[in-house]
C-alpha positions as CSV (number, residue, x, y, z in Angstrom):
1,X,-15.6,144.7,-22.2
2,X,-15.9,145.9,-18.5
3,X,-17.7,148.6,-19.9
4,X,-20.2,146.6,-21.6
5,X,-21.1,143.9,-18.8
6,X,-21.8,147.3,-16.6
7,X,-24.0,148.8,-19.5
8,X,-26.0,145.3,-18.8
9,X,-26.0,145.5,-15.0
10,X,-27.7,149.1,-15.4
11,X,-30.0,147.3,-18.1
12,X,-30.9,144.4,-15.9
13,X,-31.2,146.4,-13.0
14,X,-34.6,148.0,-14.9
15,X,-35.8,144.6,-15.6
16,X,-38.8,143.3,-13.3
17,X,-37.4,139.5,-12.9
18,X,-34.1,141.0,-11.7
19,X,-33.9,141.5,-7.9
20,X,-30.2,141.9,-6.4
21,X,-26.5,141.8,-7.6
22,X,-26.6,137.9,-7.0
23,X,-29.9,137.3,-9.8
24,X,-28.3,139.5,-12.6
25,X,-24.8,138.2,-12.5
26,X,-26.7,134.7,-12.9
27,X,-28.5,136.1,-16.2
28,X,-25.6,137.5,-17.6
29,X,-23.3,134.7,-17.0
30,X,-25.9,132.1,-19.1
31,X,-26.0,134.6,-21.9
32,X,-22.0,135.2,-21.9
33,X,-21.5,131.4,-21.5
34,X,-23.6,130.7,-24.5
35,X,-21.4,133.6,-26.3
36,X,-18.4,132.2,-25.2
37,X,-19.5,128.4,-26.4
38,X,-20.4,129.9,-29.8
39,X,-17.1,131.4,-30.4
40,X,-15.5,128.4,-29.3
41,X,-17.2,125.9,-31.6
42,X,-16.2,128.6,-34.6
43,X,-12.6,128.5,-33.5
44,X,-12.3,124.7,-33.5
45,X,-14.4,124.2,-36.3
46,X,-11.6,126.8,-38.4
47,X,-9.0,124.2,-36.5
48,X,-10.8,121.4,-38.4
49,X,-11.0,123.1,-41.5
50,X,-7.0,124.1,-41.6
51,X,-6.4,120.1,-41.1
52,X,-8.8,118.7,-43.4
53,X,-11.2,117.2,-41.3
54,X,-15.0,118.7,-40.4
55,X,-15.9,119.2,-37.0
56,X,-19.2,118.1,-35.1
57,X,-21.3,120.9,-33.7
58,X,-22.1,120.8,-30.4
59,X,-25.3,122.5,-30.7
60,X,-27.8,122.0,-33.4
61,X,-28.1,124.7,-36.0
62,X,-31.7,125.7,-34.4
63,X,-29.6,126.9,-31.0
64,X,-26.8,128.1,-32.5
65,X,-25.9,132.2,-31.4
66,X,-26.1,133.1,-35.0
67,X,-29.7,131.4,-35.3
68,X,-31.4,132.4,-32.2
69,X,-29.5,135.5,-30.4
70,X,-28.2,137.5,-33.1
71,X,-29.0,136.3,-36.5
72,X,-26.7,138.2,-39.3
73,X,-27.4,139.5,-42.5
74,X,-24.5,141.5,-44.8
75,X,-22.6,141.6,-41.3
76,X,-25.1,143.3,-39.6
77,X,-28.2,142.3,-37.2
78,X,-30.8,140.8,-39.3
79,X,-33.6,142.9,-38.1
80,X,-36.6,140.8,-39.7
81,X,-34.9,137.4,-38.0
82,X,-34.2,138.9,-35.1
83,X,-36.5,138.0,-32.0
84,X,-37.3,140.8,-29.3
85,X,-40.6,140.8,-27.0
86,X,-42.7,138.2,-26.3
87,X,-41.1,136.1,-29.5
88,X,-37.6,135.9,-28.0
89,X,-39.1,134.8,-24.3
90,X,-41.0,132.4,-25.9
91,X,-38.5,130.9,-27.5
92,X,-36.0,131.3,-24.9
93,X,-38.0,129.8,-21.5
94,X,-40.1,127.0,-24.1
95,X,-37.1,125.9,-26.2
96,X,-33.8,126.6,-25.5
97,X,-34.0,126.4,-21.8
98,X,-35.5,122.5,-22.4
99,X,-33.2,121.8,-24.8
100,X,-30.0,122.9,-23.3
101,X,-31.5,121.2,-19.7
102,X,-31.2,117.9,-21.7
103,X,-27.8,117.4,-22.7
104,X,-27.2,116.1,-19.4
105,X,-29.2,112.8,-20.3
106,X,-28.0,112.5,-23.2
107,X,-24.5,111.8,-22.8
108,X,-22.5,109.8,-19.8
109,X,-19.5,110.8,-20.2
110,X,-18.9,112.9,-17.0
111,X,-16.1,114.8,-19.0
112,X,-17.4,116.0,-22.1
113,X,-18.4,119.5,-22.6
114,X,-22.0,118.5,-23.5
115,X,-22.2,116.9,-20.3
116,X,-21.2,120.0,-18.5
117,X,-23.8,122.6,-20.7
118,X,-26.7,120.1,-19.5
119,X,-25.3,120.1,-15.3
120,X,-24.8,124.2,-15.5
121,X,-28.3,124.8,-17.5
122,X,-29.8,121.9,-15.2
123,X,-30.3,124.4,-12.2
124,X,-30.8,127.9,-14.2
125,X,-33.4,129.5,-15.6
126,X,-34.0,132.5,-17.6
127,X,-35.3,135.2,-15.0
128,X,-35.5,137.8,-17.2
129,X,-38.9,139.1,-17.9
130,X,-39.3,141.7,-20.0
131,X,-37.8,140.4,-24.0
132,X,-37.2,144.0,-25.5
133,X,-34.4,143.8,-22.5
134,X,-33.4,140.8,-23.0
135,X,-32.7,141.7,-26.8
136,X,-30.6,145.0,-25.5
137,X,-28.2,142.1,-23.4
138,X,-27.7,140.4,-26.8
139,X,-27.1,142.6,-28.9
140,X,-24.3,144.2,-26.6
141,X,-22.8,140.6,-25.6
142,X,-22.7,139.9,-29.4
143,X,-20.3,142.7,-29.8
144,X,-17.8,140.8,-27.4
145,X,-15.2,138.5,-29.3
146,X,-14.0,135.7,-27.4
147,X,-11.7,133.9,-30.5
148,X,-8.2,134.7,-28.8
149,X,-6.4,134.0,-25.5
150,X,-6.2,137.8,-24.9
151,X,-10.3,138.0,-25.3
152,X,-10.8,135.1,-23.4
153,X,-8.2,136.3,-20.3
154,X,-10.2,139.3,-20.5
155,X,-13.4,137.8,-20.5
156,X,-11.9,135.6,-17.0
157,X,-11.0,139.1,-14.9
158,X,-14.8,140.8,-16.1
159,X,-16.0,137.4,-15.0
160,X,-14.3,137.2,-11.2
161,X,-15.8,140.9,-11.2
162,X,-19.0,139.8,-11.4
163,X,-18.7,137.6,-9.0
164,X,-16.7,140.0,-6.5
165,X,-19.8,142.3,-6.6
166,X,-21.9,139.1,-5.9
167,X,-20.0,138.5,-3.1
168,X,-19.6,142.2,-1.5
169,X,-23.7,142.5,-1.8
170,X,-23.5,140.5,1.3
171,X,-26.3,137.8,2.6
172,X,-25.9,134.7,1.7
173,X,-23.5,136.0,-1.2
174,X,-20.8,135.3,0.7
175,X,-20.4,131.5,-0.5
176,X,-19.7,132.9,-3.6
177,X,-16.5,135.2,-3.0
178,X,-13.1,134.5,-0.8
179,X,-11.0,137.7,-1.5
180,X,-8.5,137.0,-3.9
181,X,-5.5,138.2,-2.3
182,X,-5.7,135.7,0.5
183,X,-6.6,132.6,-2.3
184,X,-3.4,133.8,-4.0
185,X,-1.6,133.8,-1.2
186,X,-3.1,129.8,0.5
187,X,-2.2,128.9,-3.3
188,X,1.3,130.4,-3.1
189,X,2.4,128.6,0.3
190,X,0.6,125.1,-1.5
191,X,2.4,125.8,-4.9
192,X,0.7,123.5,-7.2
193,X,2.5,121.8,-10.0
194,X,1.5,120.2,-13.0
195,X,0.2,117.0,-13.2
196,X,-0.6,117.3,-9.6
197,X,-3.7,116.9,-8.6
198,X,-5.9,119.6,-7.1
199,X,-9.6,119.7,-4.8
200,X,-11.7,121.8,-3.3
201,X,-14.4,120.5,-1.1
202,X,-16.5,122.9,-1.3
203,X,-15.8,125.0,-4.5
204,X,-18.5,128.0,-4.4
205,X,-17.6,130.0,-7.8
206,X,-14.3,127.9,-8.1
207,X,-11.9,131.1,-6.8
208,X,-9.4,128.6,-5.3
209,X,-9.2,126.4,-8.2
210,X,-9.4,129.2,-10.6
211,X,-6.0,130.4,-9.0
212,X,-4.3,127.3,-9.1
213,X,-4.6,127.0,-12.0
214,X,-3.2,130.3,-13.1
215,X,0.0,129.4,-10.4
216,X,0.3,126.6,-12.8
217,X,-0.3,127.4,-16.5
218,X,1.1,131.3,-16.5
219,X,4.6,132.5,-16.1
220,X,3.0,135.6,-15.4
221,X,-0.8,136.2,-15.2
222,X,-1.2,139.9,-15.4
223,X,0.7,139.6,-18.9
224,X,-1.1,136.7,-19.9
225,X,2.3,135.4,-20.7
226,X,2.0,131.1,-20.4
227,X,4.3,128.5,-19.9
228,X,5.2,125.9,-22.2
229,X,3.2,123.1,-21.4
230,X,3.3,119.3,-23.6
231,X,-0.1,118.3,-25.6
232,X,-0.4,115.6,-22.8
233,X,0.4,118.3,-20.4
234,X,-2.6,120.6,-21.1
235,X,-4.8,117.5,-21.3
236,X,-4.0,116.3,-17.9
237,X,-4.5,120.3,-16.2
238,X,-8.0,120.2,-18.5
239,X,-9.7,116.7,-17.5
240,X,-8.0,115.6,-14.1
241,X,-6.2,118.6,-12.4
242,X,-9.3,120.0,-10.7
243,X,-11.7,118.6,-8.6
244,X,-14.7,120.4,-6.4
245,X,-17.9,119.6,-4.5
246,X,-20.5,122.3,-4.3
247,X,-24.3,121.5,-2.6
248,X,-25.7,124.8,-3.5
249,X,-27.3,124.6,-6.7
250,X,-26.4,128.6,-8.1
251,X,-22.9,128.2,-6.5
252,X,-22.4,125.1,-8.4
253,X,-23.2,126.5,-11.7
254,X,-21.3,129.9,-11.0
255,X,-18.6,127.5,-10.4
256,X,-18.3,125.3,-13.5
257,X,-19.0,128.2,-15.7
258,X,-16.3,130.2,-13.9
259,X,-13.6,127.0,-14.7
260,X,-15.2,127.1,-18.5
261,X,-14.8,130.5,-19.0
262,X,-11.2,130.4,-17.6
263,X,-10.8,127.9,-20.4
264,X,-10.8,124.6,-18.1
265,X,-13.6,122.8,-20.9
266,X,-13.6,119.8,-18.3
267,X,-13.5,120.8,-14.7
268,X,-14.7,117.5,-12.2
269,X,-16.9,119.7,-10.2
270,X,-19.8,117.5,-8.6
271,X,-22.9,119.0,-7.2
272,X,-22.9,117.2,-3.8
273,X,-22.5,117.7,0.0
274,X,-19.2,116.6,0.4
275,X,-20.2,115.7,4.4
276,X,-22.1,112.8,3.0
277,X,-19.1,110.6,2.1
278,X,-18.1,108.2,4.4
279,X,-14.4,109.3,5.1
280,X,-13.6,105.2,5.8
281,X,-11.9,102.7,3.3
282,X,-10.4,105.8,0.8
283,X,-7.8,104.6,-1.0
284,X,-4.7,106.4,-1.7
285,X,-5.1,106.5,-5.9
286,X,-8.2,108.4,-4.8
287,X,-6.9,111.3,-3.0
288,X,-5.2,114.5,-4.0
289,X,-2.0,116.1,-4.2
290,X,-3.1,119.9,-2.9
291,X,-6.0,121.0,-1.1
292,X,-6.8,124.5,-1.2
293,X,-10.2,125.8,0.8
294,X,-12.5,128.1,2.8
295,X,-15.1,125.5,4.1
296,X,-18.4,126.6,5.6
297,X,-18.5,126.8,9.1
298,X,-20.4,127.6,12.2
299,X,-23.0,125.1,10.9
300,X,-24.5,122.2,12.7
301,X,-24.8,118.8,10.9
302,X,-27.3,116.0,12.0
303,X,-26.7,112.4,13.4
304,X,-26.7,110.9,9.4
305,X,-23.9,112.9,8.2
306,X,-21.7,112.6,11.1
307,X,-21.5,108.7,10.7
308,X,-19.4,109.3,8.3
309,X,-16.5,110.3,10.2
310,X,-14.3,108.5,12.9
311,X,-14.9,111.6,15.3
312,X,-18.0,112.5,15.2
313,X,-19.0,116.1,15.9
314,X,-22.5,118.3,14.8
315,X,-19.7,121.5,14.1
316,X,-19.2,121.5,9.9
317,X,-15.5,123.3,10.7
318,X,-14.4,120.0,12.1
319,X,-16.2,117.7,9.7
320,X,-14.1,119.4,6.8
321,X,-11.3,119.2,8.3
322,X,-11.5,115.3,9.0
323,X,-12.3,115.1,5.3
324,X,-9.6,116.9,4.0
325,X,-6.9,114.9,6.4
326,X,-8.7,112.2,5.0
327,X,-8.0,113.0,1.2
328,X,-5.0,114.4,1.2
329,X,-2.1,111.9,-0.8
330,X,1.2,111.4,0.8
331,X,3.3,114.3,0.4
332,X,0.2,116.2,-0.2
333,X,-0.2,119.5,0.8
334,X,-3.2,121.6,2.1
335,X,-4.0,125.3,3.0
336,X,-7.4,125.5,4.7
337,X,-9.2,128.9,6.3
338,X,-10.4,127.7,9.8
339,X,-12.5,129.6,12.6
340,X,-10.4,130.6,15.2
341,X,-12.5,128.1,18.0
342,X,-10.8,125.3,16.0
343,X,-7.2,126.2,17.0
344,X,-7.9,127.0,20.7
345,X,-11.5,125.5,21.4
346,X,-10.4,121.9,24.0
347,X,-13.5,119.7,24.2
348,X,-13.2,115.9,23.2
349,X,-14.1,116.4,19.6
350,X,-11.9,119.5,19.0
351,X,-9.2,118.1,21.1
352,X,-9.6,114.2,19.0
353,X,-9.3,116.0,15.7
354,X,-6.4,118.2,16.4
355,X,-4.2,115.4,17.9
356,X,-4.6,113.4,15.2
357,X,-3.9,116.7,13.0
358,X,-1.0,117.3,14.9
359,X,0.5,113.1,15.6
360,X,0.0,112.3,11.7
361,X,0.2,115.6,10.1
362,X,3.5,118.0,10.0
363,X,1.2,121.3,10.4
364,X,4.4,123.8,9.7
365,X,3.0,127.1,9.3
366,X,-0.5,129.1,11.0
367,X,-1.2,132.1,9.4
368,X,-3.5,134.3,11.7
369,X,-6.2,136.6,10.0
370,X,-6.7,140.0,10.7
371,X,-10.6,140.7,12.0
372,X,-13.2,142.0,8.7
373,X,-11.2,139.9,6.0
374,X,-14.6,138.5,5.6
375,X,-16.5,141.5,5.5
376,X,-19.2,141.8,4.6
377,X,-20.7,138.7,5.1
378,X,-19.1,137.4,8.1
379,X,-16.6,139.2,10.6
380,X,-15.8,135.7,12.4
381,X,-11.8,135.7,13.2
382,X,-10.1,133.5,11.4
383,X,-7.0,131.5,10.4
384,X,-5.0,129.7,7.9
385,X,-4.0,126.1,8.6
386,X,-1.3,124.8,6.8
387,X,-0.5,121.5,6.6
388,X,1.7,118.2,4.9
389,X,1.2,114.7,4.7
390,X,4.7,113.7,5.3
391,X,5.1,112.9,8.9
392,X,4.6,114.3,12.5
393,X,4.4,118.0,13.7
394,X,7.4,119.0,15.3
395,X,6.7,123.0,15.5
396,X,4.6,125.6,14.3
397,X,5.9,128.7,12.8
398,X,3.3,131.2,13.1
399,X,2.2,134.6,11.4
400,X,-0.3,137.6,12.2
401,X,-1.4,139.7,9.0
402,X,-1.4,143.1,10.5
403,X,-2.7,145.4,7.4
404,X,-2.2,148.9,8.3
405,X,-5.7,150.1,8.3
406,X,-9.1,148.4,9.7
407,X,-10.3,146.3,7.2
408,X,-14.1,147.0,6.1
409,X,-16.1,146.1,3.3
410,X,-14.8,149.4,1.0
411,X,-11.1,148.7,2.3
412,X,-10.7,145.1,1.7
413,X,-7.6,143.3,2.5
414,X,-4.7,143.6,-0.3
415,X,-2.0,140.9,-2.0
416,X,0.8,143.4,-0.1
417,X,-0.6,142.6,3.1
418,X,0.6,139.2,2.8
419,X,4.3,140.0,1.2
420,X,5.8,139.9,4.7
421,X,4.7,136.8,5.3
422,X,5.2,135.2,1.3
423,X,8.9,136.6,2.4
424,X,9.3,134.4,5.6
425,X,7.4,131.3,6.0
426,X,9.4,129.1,4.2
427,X,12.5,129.8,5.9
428,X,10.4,130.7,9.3
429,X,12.6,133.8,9.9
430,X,11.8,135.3,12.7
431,X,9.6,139.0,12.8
432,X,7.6,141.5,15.1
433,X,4.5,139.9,13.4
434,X,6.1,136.0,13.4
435,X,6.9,133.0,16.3
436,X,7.4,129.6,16.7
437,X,6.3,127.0,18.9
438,X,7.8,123.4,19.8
439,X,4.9,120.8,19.9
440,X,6.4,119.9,23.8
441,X,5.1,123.1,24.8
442,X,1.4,122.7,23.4
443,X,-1.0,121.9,25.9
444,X,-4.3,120.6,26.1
445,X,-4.0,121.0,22.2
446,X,-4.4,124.5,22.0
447,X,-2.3,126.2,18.7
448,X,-4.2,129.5,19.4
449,X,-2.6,132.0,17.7
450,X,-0.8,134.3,20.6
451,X,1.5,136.7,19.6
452,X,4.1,136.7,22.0
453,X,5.6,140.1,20.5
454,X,2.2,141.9,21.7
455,X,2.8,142.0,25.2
456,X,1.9,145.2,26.6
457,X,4.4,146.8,28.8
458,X,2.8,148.2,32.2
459,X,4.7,150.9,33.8
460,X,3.9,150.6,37.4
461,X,4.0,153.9,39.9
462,X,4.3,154.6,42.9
463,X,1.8,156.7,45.3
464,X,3.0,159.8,45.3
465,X,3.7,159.5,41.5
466,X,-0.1,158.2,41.3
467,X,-1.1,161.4,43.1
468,X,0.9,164.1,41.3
469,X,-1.0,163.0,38.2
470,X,-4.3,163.0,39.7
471,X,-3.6,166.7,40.8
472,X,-2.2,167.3,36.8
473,X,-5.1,166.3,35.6
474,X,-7.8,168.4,37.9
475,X,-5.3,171.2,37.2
476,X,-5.8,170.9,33.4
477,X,-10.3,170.2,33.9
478,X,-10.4,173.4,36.0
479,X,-8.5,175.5,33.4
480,X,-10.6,174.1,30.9
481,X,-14.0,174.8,33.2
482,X,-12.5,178.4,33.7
483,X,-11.9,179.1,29.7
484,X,-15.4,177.8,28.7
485,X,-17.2,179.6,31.6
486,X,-15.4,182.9,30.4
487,X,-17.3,181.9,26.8
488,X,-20.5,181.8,28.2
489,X,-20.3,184.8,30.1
490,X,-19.0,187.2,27.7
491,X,-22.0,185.8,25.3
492,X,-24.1,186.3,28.0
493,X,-22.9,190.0,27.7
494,X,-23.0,190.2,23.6
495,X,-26.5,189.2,24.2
């Protein structure tokens, strides 16, 4: 399958509407989704059949796979039904587009799939321009089978590829990609259960949620091997586990078509700045259990969307933050990647937030970043803030990921570099990489991250020690001066 989806890339690549890893993971991720839907509807409508009962189509016969993308005769491509060239754009950009754009308005119900087709095709568009190419991507996606749970798993990992090579093409990419190890590891310290539930607040392609769900439905995810889960169960992780906000239009749709194709039919992801909810009068049924994110940050936010919070600030790091303290149920949980200027940054807005962070909060582990984890989109320093809604911080048991090489964009970080730290946070055991501090000896509330292990040692000489050296060293320039000068006259000589 990997194979394949790279065969498109290099086909895409050719095309004339295609510009950038970011526009041709977009094209192939309608086309797949469409794929995917297709074999979906043929698996449940087998379901039917086996119990007697006929099931309802989705999408009418006209817009079916088999009728427009790869019609079939004798098992084989129907060449005279087929559409290529100018037919297949036509076609594509004046009927299907509209049509698929539609299903939004048709149905309110916020939860069916039909709902979701019309809010992912709402904000796409097909980009690509030349139809013979756009024939070559159907035909090889139409070889992909996406019946069973092992198809579908591997259709998920080709899926976060695309999206990882979205996000290492740096730009503006970045929104789309968090690396993986570290979202495995926020979700590992937050350990999700089922029928708890779980937000984002701002989603990009869904990575966070994507992962919690795998904590929670697999035994083991690299053998695909689930857990025994009741009918109402599985209904509860598919309709009201997850929960999202995403303003960006692309990052919204790469997001609910990320949860769909990780076979979430019914993700609540809403296309909406989160900042512009009023954080005031929440009520605790409408809050969540865990909240896992990497916010945007270093933004500035305007007079109208800071109403909306009891301290008010123009810096979007602390705006999310309020929001998620906000949100979060009692007993929740939340692991959130912060800027480093939130944990040691003292003016009256910084300061405001973290007392009340700290006074109603239990914020029991920091785990400190190592510099490039964001590479190549950002090389801000950064932390994780951990945190619990069940009472009042009493100390901080602190961490610093120290990966054994410099991190850059073609040596990213890895899940190892974490496994120290996976080891001892729970039972806060002490390391050369790990500390704790009481809240009593926090001032100004600065948690800064300062490894008190990291203290260089200064060996302090005297004079005449101070002198010797100096002497040493002019020894060892003049023997050098004295071996190259000997070079240069005996070439000199040669000459």
């Amino acid at each position: 399958m990997e194979s394949k989806i790279n065969r498109i890339t290099d086909i895409l690549r050719r095309d004339d509407g295609i510009s950038g890893a970011m526009m041709y993971t977009e094209q192939i991720s309608w086309i797949l989704f469409l794929k995917f839907l297709s074999d979906l509807e043929d698996t449940k409508a087998d379901e039917a059949l086996l119990n007697g009962q006929e099931y309802t189509y989705i999408l009418d016969d006209k817009f079916k796979w088999s009728a427009w993308a790869c019609p079939k005769k004798d098992g084989k491509i129907d060449l005279i039904n087929a559409k290529s060239g100018e037919d297949l754009l036509e076609f594509t950009n004046k009927e299907l587009f509209p049509y698929l754009k539609g299903f939004k308005s048709i149905t309110a119900d916020a939860k069916s799939i039909k709902y979701k087709i019309g809010a992912i095709f709402e904000f796409l568009d097909n980009r690509i321009a030349n139809g013979h190419t756009l024939r070559e991507v159907l035909d090889i996606i139409d070889a992909m089978d996406f019946h069973n749970q092992a198809d579908l798993f591997q259709l998920s990992l080709v899926y976060e590829k695309l999206l990882k090579d979205m996000g290492s093409d740096g730009g503006n990419s970045g929104e789309f990609y968090t690396p993986r190890p570290l979202i495995k590891t926020i979700v590992d310290v937050v350990n999700p259960k089922i029928e708890q539930t779980i937000y984002d607040p701002a989603v990009g392609s869904c990575g966070f949620l994507i992962e919690a769900y795998n904590h929670v439905r697999y035994e083991d995810v690299t053998e695909n091997r689930q857990r025994e889960l009741s009918t109402s169960q599985l209904k509860f992780l598919n309709e009201d586990t997850f929960f999202g906000n995403e303003k960006t239009p692309l990052s919204y749709v790469m997001g609910v078509m990320n949860m769909i194709l990780h076979g979430i039919e019914s993700p609540n992801i809403s296309k909406t700045n989160t900042l512009t909810r009023d954080i005031r009068g929440l009520e605790e049924k409408d809050r969540y259990d865990c909240i896992l994110a990497n916010p945007p940050f270093g933004g500035k936010e305007n007079d109208s969307i800071q109403q909306n919070f009891t301290i008010k600030s123009n810096a979007t790091e602390l705006l999310f933050l309020q929001h998620m303290m906000n949100h979060l149920k009692l007993n929740g949980r939340c692991g959130v990647v912060i800027p480093e200027g939130v944990l040691f940054q003292t003016n009256k807005a910084f300061q405001a937030v973290k007392q009340e962070l700290l006074e109603r909060f239990n914020v029991h582990t920091i785990l400190s970043l190592p510099a490039g984890i964001f590479l190549p989109y950002s090389g801000v320093k950064t932390n994780v803030l951990f945190f619990d809604r069940n009472g009042a911080t009493s100390d901080i048991f602190y961490y610093e990921v120290n990966p054994p090489y410099k991190l850059t964009k073609n040596k990213p970080i890895q899940y190892e570099h974490f496994k120290e730290f996976l080891e001892v946070w729970e039972k806060r055991t002490l390391t050369d990489n790990s500390w704790i501090v009481n809240i009593n000896d926090i001032k100004e509330f600065d948690i800064s991250a300062k490894n008190p292990n990291n203290i260089e040692v200064i060996e302090h000489k005297s004079p005449i020690e101070l002198v010797e050296n100096i002497k040493d060293n002019n020894r060892e320039i003049n023997d050098l001066m004295d071996e190259i000068e000997a070079i240069l006259v005996g070439k000199d000589i040669d000459e």
